[in-house]
N, C-alpha and C positions, 0 to 999 in steps of 0.2 A: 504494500500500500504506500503508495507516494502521501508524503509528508506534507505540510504547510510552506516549507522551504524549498521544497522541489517545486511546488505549483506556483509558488511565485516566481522561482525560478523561469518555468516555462512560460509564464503570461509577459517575462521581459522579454525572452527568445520570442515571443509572439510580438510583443514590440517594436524590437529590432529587426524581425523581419518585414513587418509594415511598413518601416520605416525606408524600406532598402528596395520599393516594389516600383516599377515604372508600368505609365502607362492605367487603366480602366483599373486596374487595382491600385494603384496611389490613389486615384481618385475618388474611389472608394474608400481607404483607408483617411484620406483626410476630410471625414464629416467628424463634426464637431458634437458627439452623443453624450449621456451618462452610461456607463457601463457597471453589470455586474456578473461575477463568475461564480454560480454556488457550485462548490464540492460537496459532494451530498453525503461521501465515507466520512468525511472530519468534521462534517456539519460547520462546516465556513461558508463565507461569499465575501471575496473581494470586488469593493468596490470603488469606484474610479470614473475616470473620464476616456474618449479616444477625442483626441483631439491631434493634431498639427501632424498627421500620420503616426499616431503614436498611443499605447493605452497608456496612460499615467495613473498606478493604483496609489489609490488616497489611504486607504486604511482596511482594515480586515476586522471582518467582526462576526459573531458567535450565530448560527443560526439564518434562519430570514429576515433579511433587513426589512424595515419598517416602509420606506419609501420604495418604490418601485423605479428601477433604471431604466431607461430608453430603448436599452437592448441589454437581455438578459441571457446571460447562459448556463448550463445548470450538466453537470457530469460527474463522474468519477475523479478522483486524483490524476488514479492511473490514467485514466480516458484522457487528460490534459494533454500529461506528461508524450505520451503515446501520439495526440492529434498536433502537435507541437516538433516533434521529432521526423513525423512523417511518417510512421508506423500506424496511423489510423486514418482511413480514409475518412472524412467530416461527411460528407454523402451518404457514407453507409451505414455510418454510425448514427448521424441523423435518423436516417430512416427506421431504423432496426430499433432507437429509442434510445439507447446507448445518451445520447448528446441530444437535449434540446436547446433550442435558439428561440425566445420570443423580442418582438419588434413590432413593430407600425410596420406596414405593409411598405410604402417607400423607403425606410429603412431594409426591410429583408431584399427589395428588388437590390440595391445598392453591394449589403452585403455578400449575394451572392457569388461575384466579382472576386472578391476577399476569399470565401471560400470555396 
């Protein structure tokens, strides 16, 4: 089971790689959302912003956060660490229920670009 420090880990490698995208995926990667990422094994959700091609996590906190993000996502640790790596297809994982993704519909059209 991936740890709190590995998933942060991976949500920077998810940064950095946004950061580094040309083309329909930078331009997707630079809207301007609130984001959050619940781990459902450790019962976290970091949350944060994407903004300037980049997630910037704000703070980490215990459970479901009270406000709701703009785009949310919600997985396993591992499922991060794994969709992060390139070891898990987002598509299939998607589908299969593994990784959900909620959004405003011009958000998910946007993100899918990203993933």
């Amino acid at each position: 089971m991936a740890t709190i420090e590995e998933c942060r880990a991976a949500l920077e490698k998810l940064s950095d790689n946004m950061r580094s995208a040309e083309g329909d995926v930078a331009a997707a990667a630079s809207m301007d959302r609130s984001v959050s990422c619940r781990i459902t094994d450790l019962d976290v959700t970091f949350v944060g912003r994407m903004t300037g091609g980049r997630i910037v996590v704000h703070d980490t906190l215990q459970g479901v956060p009270k406000e709701k993000a703009q785009i949310r996502l919600t997985m396993s640790g591992d499922d991060l660490v794994a969709l992060v790596d390139g070891d898990l297809n987002f598509a299939k994982a998607w589908g299969s229920g593994r990784v959900k993704l909620e959004a405003g519909l011009r958000d998910l059209f946007q993100l899918r670009k990203l993933l």
